[in-house]
N, C-alpha and C positions, 0 to 999 in steps of 0.2 A: 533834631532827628531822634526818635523813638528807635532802639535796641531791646531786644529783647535774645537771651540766651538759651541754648539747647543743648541737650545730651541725645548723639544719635544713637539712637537703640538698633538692637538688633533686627526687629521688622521692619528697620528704617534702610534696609540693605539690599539691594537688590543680587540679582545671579554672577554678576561681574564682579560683587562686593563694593560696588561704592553706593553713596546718597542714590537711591532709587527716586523714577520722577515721581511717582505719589507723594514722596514723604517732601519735595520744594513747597507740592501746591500745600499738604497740608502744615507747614512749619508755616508762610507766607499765611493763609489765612487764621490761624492760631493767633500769630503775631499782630494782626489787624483786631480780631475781636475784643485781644490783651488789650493793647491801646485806646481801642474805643470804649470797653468797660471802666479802663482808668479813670479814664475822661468824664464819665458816669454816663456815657452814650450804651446803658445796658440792656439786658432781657426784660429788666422792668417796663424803661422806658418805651423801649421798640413792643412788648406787651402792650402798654396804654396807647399806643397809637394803630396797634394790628399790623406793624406793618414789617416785613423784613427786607436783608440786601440780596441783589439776586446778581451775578456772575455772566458779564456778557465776554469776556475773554480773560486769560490769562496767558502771558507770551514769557515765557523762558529762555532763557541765555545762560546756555552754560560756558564757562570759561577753562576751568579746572577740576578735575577729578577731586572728591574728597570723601574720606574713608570712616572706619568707625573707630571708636575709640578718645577721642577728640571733639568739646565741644565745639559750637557754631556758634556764629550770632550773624541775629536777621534783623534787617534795618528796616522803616516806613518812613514814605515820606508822602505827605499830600498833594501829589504832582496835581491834579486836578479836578475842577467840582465846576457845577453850574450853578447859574447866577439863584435861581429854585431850591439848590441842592439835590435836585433828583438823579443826577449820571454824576459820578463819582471815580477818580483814578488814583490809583496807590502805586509804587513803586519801592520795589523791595532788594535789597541789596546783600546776599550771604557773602560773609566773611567767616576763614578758618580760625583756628586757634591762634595766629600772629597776625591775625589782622587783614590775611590777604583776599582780596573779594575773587569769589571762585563761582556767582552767578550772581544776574537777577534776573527779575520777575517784574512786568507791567500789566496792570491788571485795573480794569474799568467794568465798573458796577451801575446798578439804579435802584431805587427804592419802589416795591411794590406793598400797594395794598392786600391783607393777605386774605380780604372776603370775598375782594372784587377780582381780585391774581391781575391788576393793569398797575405798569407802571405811573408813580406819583410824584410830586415835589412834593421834599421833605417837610414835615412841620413845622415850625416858625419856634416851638421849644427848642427843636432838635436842630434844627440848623445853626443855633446860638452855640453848640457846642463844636460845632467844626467851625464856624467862620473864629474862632480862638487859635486852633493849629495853627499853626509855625508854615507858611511858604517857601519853600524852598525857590531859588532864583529862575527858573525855567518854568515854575507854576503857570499854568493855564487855564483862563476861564472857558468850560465847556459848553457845547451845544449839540442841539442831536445831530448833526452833521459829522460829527468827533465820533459819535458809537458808530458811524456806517464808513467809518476811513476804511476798512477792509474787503468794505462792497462784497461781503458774503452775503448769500442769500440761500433756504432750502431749497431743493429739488429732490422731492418725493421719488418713492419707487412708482413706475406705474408699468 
């Protein structure tokens, strides 16, 4: 499991004074980009292939209040991918300054082309670098039927 740590700043505070939601989703994608550049899954590489990751949910759980003052640390873990690499789920896990986990975050992606804007499976360089991560025991092999569990669909104004 990949950690990564944080000092919550003071625009990270919302009107109540605790962890505001903006600042989950951006410590949780921060944490992902950290890890995936470690990995050398970088701006370079994602440059040579034109391609970026695009955000079909992010589900939060909060459990506990937590304040400023006090770092965090945010967990990843590669809950799931398809057999392509193209749909993608991360799951992130905030823990206080002793350890105690006070939310997380499940969050399912896919890879688009960024000339064509249509989702793609991932490239045969890049997917060598996730089929390496560490599975956690609930891992799951994804399909498009996984991005539509929530059966949302737009409904325009008219």
């Amino acid at each position: 499991m990949y950690i990564k740590e944080y000092e919550i700043r003071w625009n990270d505070i919302d009107a109540n004074r605790h962890l505001a939601n903006k600042a989950y989703i951006e410590f949780a994608a921060h944490t992902r980009m950290s890890f995936l550049s470690e990995q050398g899954f970088d701006r370079r590489l994602l440059g040579k292939f034109n391609i970026g990751p695009v955000v079909f949910y992010e589900h939060i759980y909060y459990f506990k209040e937590v304040f400023y003052g006090r770092p965090i640390r945010v967990s990843l873990e590669l809950s799931g991918l398809s057999e392509d690499g193209k749909f993608f789920e991360f799951r992130h896990n905030f823990y206080d300054h002793k350890g105690r986990n006070f939310a997380q975050c499940e969050m399912m992606g896919a890879w688009i082309d960024l000339g064509t804007r249509k989702l793609i499976p991932l490239p045969e360089e890049m997917q060598q670098f996730l089929d390496k991560i560490e599975r956690p025991e609930n891992f799951k092999v994804l399909t498009k039927e996984d991005t539509r569990r929530f059966n949302k669909t737009p409904k325009d104004l008219t």
